[in-house]
C-alpha positions as CSV (number, residue, x, y, z in Angstrom):
1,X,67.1,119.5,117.0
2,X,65.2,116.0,117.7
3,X,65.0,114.1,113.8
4,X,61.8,112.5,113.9
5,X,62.0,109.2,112.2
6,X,58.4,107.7,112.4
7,X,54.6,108.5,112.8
8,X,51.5,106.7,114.0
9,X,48.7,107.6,113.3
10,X,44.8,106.6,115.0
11,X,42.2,106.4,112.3
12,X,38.6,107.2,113.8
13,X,38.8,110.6,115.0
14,X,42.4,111.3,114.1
15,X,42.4,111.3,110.5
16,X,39.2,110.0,109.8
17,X,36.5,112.9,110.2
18,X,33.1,112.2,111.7
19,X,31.3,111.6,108.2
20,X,34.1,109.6,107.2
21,X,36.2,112.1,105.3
22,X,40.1,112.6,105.5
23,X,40.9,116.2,105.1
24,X,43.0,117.4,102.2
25,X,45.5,119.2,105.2
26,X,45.4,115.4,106.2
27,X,46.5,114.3,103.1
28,X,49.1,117.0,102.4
29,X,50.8,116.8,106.1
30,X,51.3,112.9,105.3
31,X,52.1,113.3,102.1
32,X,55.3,115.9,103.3
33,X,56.3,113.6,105.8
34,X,56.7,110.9,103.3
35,X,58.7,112.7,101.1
36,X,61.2,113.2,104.1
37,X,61.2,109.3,104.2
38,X,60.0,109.2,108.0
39,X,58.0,106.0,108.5
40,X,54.2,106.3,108.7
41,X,52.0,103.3,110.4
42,X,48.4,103.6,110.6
43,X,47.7,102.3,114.6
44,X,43.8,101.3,115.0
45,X,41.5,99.2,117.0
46,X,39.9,98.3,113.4
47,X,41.0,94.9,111.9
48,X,43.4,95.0,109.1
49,X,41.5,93.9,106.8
50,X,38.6,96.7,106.7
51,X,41.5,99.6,106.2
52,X,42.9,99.2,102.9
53,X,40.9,101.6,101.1
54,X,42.2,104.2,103.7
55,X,45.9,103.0,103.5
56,X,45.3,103.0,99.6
57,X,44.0,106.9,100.0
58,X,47.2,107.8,101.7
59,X,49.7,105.3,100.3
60,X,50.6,104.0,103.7
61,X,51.7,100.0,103.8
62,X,52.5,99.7,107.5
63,X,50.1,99.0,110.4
64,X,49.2,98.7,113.9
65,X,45.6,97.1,113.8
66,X,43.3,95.4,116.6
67,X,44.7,97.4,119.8
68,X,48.1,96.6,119.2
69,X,47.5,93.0,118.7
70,X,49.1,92.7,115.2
71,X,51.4,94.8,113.3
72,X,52.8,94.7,109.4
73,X,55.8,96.8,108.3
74,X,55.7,97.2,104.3
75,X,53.4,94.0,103.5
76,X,55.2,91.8,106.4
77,X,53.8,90.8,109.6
78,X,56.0,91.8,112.5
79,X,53.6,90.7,115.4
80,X,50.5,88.9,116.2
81,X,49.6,88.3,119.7
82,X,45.8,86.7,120.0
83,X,43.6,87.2,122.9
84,X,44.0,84.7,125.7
85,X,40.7,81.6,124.9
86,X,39.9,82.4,128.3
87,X,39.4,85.9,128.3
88,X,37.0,85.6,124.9
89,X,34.7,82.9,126.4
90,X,34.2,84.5,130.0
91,X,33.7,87.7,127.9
92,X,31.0,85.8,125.9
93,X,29.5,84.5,129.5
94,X,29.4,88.0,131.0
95,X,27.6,89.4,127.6
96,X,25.0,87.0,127.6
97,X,24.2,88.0,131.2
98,X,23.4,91.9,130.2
99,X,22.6,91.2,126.8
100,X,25.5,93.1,125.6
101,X,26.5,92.0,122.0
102,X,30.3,91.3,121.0
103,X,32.2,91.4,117.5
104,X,35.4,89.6,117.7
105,X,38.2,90.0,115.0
106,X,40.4,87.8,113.2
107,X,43.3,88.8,110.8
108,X,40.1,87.8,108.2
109,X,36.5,88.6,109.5
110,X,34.6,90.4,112.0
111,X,33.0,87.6,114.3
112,X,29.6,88.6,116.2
113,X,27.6,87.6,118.8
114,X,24.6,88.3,116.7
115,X,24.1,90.0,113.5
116,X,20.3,91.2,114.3
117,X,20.3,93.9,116.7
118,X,20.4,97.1,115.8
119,X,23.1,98.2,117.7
120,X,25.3,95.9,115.7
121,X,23.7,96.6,112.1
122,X,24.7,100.5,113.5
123,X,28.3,99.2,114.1
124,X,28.8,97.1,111.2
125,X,26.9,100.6,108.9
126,X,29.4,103.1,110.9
127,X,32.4,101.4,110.7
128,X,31.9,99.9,107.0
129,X,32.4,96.6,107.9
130,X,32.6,93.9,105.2
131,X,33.5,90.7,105.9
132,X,31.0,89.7,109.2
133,X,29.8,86.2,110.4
134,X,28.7,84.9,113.5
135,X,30.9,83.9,115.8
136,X,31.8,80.1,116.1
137,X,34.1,78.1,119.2
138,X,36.3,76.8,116.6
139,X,38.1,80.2,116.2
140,X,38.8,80.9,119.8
141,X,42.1,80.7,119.8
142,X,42.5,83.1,116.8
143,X,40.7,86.5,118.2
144,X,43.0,89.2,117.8
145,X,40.5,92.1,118.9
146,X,37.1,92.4,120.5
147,X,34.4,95.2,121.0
148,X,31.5,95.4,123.4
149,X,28.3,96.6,121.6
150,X,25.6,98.2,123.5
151,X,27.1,98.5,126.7
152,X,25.8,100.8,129.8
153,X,28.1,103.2,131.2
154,X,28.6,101.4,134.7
155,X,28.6,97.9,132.8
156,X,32.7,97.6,132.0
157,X,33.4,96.8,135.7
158,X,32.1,93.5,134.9
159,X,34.0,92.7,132.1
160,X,37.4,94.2,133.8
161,X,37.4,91.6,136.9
162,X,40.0,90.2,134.9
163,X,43.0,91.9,136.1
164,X,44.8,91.6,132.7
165,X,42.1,93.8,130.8
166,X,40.6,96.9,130.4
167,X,37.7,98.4,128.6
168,X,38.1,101.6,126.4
169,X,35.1,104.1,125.4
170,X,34.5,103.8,121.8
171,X,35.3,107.9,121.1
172,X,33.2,107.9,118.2
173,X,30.2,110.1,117.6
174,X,26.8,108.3,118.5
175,X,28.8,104.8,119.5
176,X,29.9,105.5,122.8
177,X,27.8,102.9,124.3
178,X,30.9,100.7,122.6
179,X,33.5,99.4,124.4
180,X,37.0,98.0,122.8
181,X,38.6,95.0,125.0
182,X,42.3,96.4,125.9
183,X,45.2,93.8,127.0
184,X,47.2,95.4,129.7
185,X,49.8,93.4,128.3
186,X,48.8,94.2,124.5
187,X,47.9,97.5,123.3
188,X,49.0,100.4,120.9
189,X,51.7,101.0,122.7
190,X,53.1,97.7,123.4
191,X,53.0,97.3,119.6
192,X,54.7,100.9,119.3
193,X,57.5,99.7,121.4
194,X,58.2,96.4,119.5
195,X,58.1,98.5,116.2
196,X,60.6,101.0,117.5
197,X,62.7,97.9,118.2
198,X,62.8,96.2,115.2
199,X,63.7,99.3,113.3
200,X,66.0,100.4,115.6
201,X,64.2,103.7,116.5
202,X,64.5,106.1,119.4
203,X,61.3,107.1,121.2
204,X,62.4,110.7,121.0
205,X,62.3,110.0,117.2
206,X,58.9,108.6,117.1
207,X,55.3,111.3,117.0
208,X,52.2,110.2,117.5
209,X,48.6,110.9,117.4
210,X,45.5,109.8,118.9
211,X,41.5,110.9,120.2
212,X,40.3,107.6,121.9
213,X,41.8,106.0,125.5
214,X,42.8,103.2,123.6
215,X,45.6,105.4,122.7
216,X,47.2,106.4,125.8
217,X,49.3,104.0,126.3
218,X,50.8,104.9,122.6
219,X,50.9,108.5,123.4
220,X,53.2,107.8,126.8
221,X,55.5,105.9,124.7
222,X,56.5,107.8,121.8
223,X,59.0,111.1,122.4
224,X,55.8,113.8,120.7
225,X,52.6,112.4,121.7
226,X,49.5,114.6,120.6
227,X,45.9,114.2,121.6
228,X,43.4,115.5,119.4
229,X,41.3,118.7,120.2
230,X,38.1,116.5,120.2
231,X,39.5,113.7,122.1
232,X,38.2,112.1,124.8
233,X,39.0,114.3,128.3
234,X,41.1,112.0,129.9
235,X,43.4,111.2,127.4
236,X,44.4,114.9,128.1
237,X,46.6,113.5,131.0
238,X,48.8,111.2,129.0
239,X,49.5,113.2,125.8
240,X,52.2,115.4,125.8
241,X,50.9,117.7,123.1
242,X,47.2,118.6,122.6
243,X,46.4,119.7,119.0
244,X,43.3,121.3,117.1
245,X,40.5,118.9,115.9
246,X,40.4,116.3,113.3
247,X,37.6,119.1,111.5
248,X,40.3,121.5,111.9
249,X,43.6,120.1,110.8
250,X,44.7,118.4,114.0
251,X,47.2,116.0,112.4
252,X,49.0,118.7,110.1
253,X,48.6,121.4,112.4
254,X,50.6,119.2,115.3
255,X,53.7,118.1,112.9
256,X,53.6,122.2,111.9
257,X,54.4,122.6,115.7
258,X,57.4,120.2,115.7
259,X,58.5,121.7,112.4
260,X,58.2,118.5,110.4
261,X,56.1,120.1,108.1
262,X,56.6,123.7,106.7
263,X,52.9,124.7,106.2
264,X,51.5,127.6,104.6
């Protein structure tokens, strides 16, 4: 019998319900895997620094933020890999040409092309953003995450003629004209992998769960990957498991499966 050592975790859609809830199956499935001392990381697109009162909820202290872009393991930073300048300012070129609006993150603010429109006052209201300014030149070298706002569906070809990159539906409800900026090179599961290293953990030890395609690449790496009953359809393909939805106790009703919680 495998011995799981270590979970990750997605936030929006995976733990964190549609009207921004975390359901007390949720809490109780992390809670047991805790108390078997198996390692729990919270891996999100969302900068670091607009989680805590999640990671407070569920007394988690170790992270994979930004796309895979940064990671901490109890309070200490084990990676950081910022975007390349180039890819940010053609980014910026291209949104100005179909008036598509950005936020870029640091490891401290949430950096926007423009804080008028209403698609980014949606964002910023959806995703309970805090500490947002506009975006200046002098930071270019320190953007660890960006986001396309108010993009059309056929629009992300012109953003991924950069052979490095690739754009990822936002697989929120009402935001999926948002597009996250994914690093071929630097992504969940890159981050998963250098994780796994530095503890010294086995991919067949390691579970994860995720709803967005920002997640595949996670899902592929880990020994138990499990997509979420209301994720997006092609992340199907690339997740070994599929589970219920995050309304119906996805998370707890996955680790069940595997036997790493005894449920009721």
């Amino acid at each position: 019998m495998t011995t799981y050592k270590i979970l990750f975790l997605d936030i929006d859609g995976t733990i964190l319900t549609p009207d921004d809830r975390i359901e007390e199956s949720t809490k109780e499935a992390i809670a047991e895997v805790q108390k078997k001392e198996i390692e729990v990381f919270l891996a999100t697109g969302r900068p670091l620094h607009e989680i805590s009162q999640i990671a407070e909820e569920l007394n988690i202290h170790s992270f994979i933020g930004y796309n895979g872009a940064y990671a901490v393991h109890n309070g200490v930073d084990v990676l950081k890999e910022p975007m390349n300048a180039e890819i940010v300012e053609s980014s910026i070129e291209i949104a100005k040409e179909f008036n598509h609006d950005i936020v870029f993150y640091t490891s401290e603010q949430n950096l926007f092309t423009t804080l008028e429109s209403p698609a980014v006052k949606e964002f910023i209201k959806r995703f309970h953003l805090h500490n947002n300014d506009l975006y200046s030149p002098k930071v270019v070298n320190d953007i660890l995450g960006m986001t396309i706002i108010n993009i059309e569906e056929n629009d992300p070809r012109h953003y991924e003629k950069d052979e490095n990159i690739h754009l990822s539906q936002v697989n929120v409800e009402g935001l999926t004209h948002n597009y996250d900026v994914i690093r071929d090179s630097v992504n969940k599961g890159f981050a998963v992998s250098k994780v796994l290293e530095l503890l010294n953990i086995g991919k067949e030890s390691a579970i994860a769960f995720g709803d967005g395609m920002n997640d595949k690449e996670m899902l592929m790496l880990v020994g138990e990957g499990f997509a979420m009953g209301n994720a997006h359809p092609d992340l199907f393909a690339y997740a070994k498991h599929k589970t219920t939805e995050v309304t119906n106790s996805g998370v707890y009703n996955g680790l069940k499966s595997l036997g790493v919680i005894n449920g009721n």
